[in-house]
C-alpha positions as CSV (number, residue, x, y, z in Angstrom):
1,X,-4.1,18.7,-29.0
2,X,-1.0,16.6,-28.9
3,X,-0.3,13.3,-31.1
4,X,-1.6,11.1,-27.7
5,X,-4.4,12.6,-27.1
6,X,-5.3,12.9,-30.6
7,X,-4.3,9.2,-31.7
8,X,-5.3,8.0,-28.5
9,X,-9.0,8.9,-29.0
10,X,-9.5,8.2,-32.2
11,X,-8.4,4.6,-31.6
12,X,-10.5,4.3,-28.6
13,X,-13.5,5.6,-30.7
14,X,-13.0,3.0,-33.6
15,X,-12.7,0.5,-31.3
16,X,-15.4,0.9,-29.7
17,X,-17.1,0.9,-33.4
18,X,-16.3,-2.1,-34.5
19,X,-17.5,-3.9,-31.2
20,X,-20.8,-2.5,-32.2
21,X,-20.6,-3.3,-35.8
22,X,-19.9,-7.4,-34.4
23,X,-23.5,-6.8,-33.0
24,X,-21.6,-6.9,-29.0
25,X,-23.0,-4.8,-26.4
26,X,-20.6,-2.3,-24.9
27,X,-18.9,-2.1,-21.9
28,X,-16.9,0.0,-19.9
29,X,-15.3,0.2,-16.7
30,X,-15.2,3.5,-14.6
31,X,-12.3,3.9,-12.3
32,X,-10.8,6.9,-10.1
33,X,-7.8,5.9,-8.0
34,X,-5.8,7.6,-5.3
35,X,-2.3,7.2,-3.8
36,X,1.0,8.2,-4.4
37,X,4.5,7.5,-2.0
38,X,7.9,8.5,-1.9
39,X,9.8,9.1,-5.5
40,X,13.2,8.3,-5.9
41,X,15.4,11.4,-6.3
42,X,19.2,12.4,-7.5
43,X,22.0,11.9,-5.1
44,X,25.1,14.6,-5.4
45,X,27.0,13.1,-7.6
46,X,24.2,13.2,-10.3
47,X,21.5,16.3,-9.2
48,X,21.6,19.7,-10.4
49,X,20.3,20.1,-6.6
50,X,22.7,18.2,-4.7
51,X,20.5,18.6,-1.7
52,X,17.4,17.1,-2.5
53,X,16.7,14.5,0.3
54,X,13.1,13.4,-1.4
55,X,10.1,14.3,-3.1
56,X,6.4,13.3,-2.6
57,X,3.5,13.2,-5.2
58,X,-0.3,12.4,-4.2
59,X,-2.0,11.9,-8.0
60,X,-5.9,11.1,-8.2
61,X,-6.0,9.1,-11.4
62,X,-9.5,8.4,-13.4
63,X,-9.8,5.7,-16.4
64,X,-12.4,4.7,-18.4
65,X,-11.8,1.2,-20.2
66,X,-13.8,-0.3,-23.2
67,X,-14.4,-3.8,-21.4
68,X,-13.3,-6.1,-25.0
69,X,-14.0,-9.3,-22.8
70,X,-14.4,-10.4,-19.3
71,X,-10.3,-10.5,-19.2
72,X,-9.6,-8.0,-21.6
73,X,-10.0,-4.1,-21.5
74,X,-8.3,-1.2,-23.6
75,X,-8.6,2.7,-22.4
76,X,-6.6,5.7,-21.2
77,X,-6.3,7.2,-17.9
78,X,-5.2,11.2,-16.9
79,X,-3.8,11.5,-13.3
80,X,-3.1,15.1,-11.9
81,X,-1.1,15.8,-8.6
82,X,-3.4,17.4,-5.5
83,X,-0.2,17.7,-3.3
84,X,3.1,17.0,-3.8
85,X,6.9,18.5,-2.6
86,X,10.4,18.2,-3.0
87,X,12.3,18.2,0.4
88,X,16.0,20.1,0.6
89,X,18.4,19.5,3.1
90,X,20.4,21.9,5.0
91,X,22.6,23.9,3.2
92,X,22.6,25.7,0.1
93,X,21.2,24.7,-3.2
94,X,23.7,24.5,-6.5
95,X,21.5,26.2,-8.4
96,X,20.7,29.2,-5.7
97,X,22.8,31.6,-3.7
98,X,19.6,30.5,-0.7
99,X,21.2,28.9,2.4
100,X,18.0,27.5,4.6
101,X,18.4,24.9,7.4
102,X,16.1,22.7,5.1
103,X,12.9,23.6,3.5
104,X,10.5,22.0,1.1
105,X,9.4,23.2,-2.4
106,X,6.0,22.1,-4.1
107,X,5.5,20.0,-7.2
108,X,2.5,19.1,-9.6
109,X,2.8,16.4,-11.9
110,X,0.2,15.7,-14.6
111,X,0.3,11.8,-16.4
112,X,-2.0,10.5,-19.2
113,X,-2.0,7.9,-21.7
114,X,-3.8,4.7,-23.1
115,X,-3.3,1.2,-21.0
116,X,-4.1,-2.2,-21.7
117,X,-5.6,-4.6,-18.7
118,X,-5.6,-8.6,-18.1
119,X,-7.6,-10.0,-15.3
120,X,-9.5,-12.6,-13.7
121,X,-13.5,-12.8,-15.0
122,X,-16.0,-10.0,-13.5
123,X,-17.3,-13.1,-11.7
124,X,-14.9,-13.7,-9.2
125,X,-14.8,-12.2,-5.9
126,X,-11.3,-11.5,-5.6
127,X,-10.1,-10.0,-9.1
128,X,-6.3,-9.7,-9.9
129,X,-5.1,-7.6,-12.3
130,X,-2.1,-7.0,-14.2
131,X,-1.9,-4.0,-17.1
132,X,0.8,-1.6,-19.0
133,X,0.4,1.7,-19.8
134,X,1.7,4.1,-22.3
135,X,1.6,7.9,-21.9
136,X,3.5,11.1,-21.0
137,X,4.7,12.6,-17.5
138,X,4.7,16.1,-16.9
139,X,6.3,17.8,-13.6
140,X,6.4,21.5,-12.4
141,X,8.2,22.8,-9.3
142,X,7.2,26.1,-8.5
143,X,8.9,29.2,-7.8
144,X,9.6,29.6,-4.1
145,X,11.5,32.0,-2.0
146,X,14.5,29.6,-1.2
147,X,14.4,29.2,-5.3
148,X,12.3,32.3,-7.5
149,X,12.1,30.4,-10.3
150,X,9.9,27.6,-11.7
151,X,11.6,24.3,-13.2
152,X,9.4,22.2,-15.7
153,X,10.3,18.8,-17.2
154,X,8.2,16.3,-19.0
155,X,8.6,12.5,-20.5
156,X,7.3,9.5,-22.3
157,X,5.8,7.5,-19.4
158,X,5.9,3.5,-19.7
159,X,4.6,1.6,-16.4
160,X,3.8,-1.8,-15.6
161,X,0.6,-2.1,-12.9
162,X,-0.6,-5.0,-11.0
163,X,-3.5,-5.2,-8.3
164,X,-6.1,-6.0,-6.3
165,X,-10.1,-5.9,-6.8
166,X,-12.7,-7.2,-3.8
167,X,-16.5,-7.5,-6.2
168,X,-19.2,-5.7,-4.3
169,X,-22.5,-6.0,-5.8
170,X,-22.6,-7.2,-9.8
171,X,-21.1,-3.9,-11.0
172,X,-19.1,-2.5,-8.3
173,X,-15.6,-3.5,-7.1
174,X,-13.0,-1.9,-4.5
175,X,-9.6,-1.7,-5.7
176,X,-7.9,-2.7,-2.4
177,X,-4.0,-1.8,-4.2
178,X,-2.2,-1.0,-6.8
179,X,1.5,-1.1,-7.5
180,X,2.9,0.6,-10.3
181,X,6.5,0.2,-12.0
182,X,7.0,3.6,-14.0
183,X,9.4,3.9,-16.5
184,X,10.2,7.5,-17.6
185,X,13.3,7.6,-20.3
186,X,13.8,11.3,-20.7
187,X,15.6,13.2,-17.6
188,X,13.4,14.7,-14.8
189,X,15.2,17.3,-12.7
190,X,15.2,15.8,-9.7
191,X,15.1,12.0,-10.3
192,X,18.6,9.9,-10.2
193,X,16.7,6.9,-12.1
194,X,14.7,6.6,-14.5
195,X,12.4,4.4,-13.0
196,X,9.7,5.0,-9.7
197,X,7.4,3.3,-7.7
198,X,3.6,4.6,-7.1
199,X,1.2,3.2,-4.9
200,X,-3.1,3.6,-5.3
201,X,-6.2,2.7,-4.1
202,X,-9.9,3.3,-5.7
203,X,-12.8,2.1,-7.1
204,X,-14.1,0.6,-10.4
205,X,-17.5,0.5,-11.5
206,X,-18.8,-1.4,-14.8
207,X,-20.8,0.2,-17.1
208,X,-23.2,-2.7,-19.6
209,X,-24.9,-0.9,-22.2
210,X,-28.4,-1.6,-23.3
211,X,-28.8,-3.0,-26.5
212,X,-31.8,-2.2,-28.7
């Protein structure tokens, strides 16, 4: 188990330790989340792959949040890829001998981490959001017959989210958008920036604990 996952929960669990030792009742939210969009890619000048056009990723993201107050929530969230590609153009890739008239290769992508959220109280109908996150990215484009080889790169993930929830019920809320702002410092194959933009919808539902 690596250092986030490791540090990550054992934070979340003494957290959520000392809420009950204050004599609070716990909270959570529950979320799962969908989306994904375009992801900005190299150009010639800086690619290994001069003729990448674009790349896709479709993540499903879940979360689970320790609620601290009605504004206030600290968690983690995992997000794994269910389709994704990088788009070539015509012509022949630098790093293979392949000549297509264009052709598209697939990616996964895996992204975890712990995030911290500020928003309106549970209350209110309409419920902006704003939170940051801090994890890893991992990316794999598989082996393909234009290119028989798999490439693999991973990096620290910082993003910046802001959004949208519509209440329905007391517990249950629609999260009509999401924007994220990622940040990923180390280089990713294909990227020509180190920042990208990711776009989700979902649902959140809040979890009150009984007390005895």
């Amino acid at each position: 188990m690596n250092l986030l996952k490791k540090y990550g929960l054992t934070f979340f669990a003494l957290l959520a330790l000392t809420v009950t030792l204050h004599g609070q009742r716990l909270q959570f939210d529950v979320e799962l989340k969908a989306g994904g969009g375009p992801i900005n890619v190299a150009n010639a000048d800086d690619n290994m792959d001069s003729n990448i056009d674009h790349a896709e990723i479709f993540p499903v993201q879940g979360g689970l949040h320790l609620a601290i107050t009605q504004h206030l929530a600290i968690g983690g969230f995992y997000a794994r890829s269910v389709a994704g590609s990088v788009y070539y153009q015509s012509g022949s890739s630098s790093t293979s001998n392949f000549s297509s008239p264009g052709y598209d290769v697939s990616i996964e992508s895996l992204m975890y981490g712990l995030d911290l959220r500020l928003s309106t109280g549970r209350a209110a109908k309409w419920r902006p959001y704003i939170s940051a996150s801090y994890g890893k990215a991992e990316f794999v484009q598989e082996a393909s017959e234009e290119q028989p080889y798999s490439l693999a790169a991973s990096s620290k993930l910082i993003a910046l989210n802001g959004g949208m929830m519509l209440r329905f019920g007391h517990n249950f809320y629609w999260n009509l958008f999401e924007v994220s702002g990622k940040y990923l410092p180390d280089r990713i194959f294909w990227l020509d920036s180190d920042l990208c933009i990711e776009f989700k919808t979902g649902f959140l539902y809040h979890i009150r604990l009984k007390s005895k």
